[in-house]
C-alpha positions in Angstrom: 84.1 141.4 137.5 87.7 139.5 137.7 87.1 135.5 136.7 83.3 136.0 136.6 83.2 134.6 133.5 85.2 131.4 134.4 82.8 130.5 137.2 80.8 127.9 135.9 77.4 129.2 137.6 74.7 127.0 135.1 72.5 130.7 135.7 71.6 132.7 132.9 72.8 136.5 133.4 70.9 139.6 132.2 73.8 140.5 130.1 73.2 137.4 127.9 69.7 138.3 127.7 68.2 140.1 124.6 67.6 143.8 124.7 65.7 144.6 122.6 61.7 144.4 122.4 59.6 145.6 125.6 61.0 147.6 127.9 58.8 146.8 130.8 58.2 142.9 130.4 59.9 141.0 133.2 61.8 137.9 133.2 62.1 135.8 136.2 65.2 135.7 137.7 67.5 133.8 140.2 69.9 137.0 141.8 70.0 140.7 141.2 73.0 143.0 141.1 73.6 146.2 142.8 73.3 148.4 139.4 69.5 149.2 139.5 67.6 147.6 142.1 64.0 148.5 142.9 62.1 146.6 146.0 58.4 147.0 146.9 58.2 148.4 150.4 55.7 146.0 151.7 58.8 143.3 150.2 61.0 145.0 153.2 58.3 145.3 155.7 57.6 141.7 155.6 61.6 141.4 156.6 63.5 140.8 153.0 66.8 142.5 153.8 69.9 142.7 152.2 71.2 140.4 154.4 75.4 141.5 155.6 75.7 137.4 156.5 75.8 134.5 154.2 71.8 133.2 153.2 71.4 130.4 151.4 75.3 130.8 150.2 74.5 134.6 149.2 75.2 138.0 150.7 74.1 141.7 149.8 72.2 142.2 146.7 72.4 137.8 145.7 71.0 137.3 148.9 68.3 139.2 148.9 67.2 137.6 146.1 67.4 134.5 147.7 65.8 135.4 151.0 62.7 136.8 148.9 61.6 133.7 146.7 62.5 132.0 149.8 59.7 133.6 151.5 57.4 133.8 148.7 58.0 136.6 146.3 59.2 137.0 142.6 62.3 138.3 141.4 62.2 139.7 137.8 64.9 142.1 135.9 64.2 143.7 133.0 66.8 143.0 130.6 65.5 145.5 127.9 65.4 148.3 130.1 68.3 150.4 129.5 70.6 152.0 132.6 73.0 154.7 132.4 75.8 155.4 134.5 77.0 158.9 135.2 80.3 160.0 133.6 82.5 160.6 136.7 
């Protein structure tokens, strides 16, 4: 993204996260991105949403984040787990 890398954010993003080792162990996280995203169902059905208005200074995929550990739940990535996009 434009200027993402200027914004002085003090988090730690998966992409400066080591790739290699395990591809399966989970780190704990603060926000998720849009790339990859999988959600537990009973996560949704206890009303974690991708929320369209602003929730706890987040929208979309940041907010959902937010809303979860806000209600309980942890938010992991997997930083060695490798995603590829499909040539267009």
């Amino acid at each position: 993204m434009i200027g993402y890398q200027e914004l002085d954010t003090k988090r730690l993003a998966m992409v400066d996260m080591p790739t290699h080792g395990d591809p399966l162990a989970p780190v704990p996280l603060d926000g998720v991105g849009a790339t990859f995203t999988l959600v537990k169902a009973h996560v949704h059905r206890e009303g974690v949403i991708f929320p369209p208005f602003v929730f706890q200074h987040q929208v979309e995929t940041e907010g959902l984040a937010k809303m979860a550990k806000a209600m309980g739940f942890g938010v992991y990535g997997l930083p060695a787990y490798l995603i590829y996009h499909a040539a267009e």
